[in-house]
BAKE-873963 format. One record per residue (C-alpha): x, y, z; residue number from 1; residue in three letters. Coordinates in nm, 3 decimals, always signed. Layout:
<node><x>X</x><y>Y</y><z>Z</z><n>NUM</n><res>ALA</res></node>
...
% end
This chain:
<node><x>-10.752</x><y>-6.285</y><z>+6.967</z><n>1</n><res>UNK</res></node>
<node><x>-10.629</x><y>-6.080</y><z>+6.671</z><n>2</n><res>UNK</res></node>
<node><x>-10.575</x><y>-5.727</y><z>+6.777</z><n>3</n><res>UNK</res></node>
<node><x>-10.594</x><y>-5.490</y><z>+6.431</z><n>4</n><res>UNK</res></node>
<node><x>-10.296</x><y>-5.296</y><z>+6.505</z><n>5</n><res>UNK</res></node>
<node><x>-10.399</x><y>-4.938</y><z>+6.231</z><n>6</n><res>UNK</res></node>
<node><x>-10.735</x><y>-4.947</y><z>+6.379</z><n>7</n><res>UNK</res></node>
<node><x>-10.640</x><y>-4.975</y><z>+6.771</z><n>8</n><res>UNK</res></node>
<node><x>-10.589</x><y>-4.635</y><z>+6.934</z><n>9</n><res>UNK</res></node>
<node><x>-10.524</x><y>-4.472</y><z>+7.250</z><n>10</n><res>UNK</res></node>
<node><x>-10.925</x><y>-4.415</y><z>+7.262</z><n>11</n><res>UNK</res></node>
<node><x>-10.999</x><y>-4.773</y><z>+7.235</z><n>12</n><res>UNK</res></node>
<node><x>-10.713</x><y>-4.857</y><z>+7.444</z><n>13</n><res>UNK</res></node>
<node><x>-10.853</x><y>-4.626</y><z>+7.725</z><n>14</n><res>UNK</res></node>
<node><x>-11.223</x><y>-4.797</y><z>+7.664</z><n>15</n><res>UNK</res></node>
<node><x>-11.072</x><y>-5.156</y><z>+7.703</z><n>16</n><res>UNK</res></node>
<node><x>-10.813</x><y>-5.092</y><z>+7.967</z><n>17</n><res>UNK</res></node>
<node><x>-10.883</x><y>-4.722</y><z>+8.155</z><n>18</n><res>UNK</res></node>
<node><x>-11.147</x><y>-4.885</y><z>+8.446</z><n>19</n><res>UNK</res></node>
<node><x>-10.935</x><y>-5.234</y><z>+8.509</z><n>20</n><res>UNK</res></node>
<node><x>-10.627</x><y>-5.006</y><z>+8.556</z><n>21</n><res>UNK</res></node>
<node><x>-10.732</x><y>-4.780</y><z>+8.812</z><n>22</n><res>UNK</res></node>
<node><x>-10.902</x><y>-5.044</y><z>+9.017</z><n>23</n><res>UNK</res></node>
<node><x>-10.590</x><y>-5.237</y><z>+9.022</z><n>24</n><res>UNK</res></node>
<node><x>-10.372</x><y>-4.930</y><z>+9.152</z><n>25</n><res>UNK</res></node>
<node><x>-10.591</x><y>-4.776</y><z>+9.390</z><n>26</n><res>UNK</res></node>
<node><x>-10.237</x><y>-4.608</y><z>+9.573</z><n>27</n><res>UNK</res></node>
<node><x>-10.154</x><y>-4.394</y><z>+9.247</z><n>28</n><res>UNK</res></node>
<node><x>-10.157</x><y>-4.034</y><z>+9.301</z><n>29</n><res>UNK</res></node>
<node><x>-10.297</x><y>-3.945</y><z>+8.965</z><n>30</n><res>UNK</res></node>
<node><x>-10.412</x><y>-3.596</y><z>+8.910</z><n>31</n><res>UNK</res></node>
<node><x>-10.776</x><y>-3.466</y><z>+8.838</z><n>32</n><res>UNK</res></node>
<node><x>-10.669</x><y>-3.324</y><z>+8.478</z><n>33</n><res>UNK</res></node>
<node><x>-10.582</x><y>-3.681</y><z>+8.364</z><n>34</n><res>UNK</res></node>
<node><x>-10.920</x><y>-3.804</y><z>+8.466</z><n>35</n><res>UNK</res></node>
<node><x>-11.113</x><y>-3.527</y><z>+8.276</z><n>36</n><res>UNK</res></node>
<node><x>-10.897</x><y>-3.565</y><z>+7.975</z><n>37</n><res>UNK</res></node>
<node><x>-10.916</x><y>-3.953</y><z>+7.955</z><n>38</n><res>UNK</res></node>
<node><x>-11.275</x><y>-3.887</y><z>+7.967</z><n>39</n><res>UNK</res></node>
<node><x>-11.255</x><y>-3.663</y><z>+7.703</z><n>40</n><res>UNK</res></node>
<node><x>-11.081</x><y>-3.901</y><z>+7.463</z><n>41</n><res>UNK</res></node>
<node><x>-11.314</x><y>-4.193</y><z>+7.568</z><n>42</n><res>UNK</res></node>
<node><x>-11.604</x><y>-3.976</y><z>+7.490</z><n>43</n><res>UNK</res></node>
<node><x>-11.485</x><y>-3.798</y><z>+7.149</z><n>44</n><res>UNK</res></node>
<node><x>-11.701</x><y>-3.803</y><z>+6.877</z><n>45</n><res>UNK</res></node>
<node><x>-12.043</x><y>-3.947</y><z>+7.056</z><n>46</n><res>UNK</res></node>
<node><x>-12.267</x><y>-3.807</y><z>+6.868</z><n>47</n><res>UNK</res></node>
<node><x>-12.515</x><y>-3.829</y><z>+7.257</z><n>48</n><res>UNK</res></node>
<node><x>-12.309</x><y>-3.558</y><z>+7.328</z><n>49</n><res>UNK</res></node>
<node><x>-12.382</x><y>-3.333</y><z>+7.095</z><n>50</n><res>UNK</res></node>
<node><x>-12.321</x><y>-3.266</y><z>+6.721</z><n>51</n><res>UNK</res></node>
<node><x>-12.366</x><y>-3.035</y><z>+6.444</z><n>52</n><res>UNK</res></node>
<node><x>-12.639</x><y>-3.087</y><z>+6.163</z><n>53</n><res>UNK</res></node>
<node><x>-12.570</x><y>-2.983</y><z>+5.787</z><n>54</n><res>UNK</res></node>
<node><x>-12.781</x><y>-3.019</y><z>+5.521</z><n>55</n><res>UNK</res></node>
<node><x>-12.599</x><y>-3.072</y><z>+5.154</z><n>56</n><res>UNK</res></node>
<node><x>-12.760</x><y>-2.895</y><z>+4.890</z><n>57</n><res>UNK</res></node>
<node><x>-12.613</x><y>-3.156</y><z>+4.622</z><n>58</n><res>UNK</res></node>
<node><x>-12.675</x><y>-3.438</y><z>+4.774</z><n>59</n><res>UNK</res></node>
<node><x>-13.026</x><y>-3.372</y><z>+4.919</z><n>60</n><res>UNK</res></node>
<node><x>-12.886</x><y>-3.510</y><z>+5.300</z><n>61</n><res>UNK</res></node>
<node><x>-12.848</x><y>-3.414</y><z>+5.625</z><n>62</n><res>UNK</res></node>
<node><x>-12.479</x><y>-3.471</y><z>+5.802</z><n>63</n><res>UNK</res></node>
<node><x>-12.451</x><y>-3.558</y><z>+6.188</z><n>64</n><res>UNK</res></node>
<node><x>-12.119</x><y>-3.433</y><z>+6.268</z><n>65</n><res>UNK</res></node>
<node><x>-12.015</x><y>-3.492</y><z>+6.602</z><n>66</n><res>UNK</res></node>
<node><x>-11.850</x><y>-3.287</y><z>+6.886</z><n>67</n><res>UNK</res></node>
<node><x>-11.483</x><y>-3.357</y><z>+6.955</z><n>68</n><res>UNK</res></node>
<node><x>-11.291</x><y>-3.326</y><z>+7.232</z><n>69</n><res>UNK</res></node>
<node><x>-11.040</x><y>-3.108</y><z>+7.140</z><n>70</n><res>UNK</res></node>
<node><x>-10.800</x><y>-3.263</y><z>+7.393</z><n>71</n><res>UNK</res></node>
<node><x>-10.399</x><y>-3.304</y><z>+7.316</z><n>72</n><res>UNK</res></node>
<node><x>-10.384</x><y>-3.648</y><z>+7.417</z><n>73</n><res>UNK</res></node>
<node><x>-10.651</x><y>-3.784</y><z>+7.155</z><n>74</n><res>UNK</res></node>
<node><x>-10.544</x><y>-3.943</y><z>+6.817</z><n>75</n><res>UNK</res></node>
<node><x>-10.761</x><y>-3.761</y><z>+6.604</z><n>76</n><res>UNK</res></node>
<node><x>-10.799</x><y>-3.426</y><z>+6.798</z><n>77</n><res>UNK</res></node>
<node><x>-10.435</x><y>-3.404</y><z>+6.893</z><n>78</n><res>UNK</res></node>
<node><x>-10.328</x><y>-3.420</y><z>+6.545</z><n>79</n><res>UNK</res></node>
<node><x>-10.562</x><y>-3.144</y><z>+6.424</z><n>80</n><res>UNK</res></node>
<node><x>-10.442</x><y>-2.946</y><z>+6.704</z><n>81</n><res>UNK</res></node>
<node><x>-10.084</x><y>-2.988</y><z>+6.652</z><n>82</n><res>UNK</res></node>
<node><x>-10.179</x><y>-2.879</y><z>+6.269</z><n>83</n><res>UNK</res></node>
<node><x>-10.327</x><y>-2.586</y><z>+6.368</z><n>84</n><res>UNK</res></node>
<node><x>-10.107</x><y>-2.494</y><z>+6.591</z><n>85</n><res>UNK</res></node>
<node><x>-9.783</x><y>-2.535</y><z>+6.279</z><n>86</n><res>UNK</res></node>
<node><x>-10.037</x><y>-2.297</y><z>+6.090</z><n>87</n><res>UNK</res></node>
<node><x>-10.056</x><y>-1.988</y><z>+6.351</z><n>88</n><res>UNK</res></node>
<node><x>-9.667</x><y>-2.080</y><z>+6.377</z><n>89</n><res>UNK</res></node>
<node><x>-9.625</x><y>-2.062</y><z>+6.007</z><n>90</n><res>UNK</res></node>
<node><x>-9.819</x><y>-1.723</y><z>+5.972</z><n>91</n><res>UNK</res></node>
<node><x>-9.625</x><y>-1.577</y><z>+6.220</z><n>92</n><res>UNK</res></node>
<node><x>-9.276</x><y>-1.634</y><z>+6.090</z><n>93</n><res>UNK</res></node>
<node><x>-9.153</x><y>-1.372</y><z>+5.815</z><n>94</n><res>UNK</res></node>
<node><x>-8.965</x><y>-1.486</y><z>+5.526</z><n>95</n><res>UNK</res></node>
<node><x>-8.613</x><y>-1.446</y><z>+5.481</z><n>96</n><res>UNK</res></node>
<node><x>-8.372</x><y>-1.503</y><z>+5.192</z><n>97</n><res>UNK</res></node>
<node><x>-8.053</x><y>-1.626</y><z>+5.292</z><n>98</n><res>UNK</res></node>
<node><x>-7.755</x><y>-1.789</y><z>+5.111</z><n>99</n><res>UNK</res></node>
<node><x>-7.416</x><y>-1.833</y><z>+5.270</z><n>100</n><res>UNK</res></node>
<node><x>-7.187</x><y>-2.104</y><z>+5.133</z><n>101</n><res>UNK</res></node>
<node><x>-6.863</x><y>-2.149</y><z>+5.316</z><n>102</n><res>UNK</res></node>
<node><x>-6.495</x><y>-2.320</y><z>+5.205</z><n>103</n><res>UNK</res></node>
<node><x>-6.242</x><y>-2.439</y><z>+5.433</z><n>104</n><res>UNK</res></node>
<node><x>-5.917</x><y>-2.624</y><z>+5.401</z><n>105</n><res>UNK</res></node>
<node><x>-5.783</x><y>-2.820</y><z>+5.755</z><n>106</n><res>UNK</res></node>
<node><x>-5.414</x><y>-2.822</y><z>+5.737</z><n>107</n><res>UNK</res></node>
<node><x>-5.452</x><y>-2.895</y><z>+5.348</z><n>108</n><res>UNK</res></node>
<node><x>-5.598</x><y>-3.240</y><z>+5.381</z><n>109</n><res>UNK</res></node>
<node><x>-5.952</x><y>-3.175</y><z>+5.460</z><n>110</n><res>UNK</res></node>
<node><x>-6.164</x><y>-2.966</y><z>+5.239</z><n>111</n><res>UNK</res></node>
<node><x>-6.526</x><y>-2.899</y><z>+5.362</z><n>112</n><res>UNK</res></node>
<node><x>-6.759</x><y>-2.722</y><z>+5.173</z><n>113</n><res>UNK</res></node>
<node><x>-7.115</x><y>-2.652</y><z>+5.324</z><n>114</n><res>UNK</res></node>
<node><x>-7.438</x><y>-2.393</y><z>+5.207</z><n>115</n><res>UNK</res></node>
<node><x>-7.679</x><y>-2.320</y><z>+5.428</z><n>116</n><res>UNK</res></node>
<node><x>-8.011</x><y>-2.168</y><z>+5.224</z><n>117</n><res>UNK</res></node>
<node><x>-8.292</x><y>-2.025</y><z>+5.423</z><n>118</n><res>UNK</res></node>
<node><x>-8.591</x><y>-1.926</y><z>+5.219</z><n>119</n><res>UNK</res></node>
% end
């Protein structure tokens, strides 16, 4: 078999492998929270679950866009959270203008030089 390595993620992984690995380690102690969020990656993006229904003007269609998860530990949510989360980060930093370059001679064999810009 000829596994597709850019198109197999942690979702699929958890479809193939989630059910076979908790039957075979019934004695793991594994907390509710991972259940409910491996069910929320399985689960992301089935449009059975709900979705949200646009109509495009240009086009003439209606778009089916589906419910996500919105869990951490999905592929495609994760990363969209992790970018939003670098924007409200972003916004709340204030910019600061800073230039200090530094010389130093070491017993008049070493020279270092270094500049440290913040913008």
């Amino acid at each position: 078999m000829v596994i597709n390595m850019s198109k197999y993620t942690i979702k699929q992984i958890l479809i193939d492998n989630w059910d076979r690995f908790i039957l075979e380690n019934p004695n793991l102690t594994i907390r509710p929270i991972v259940f409910e969020e491996v069910k929320r990656t399985i689960n992301c993006g089935n449009p059975d679950l709900g979705y949200a229904l646009y109509y495009c003007e240009h086009c003439n269609k209606f778009v089916h866009v589906p419910f996500r998860c919105k869990s951490r530990f999905c592929n495609t949510c994760g990363l969209n959270m992790l970018k939003i989360g670098l924007l409200i980060f972003q916004k709340k930093l204030f910019v600061v203008g800073i230039d200090i370059s530094c010389s130093l001679f070491l017993n008049n064999f070493v020279y270092i030089s270094w500049k440290i810009e913040i913008y």
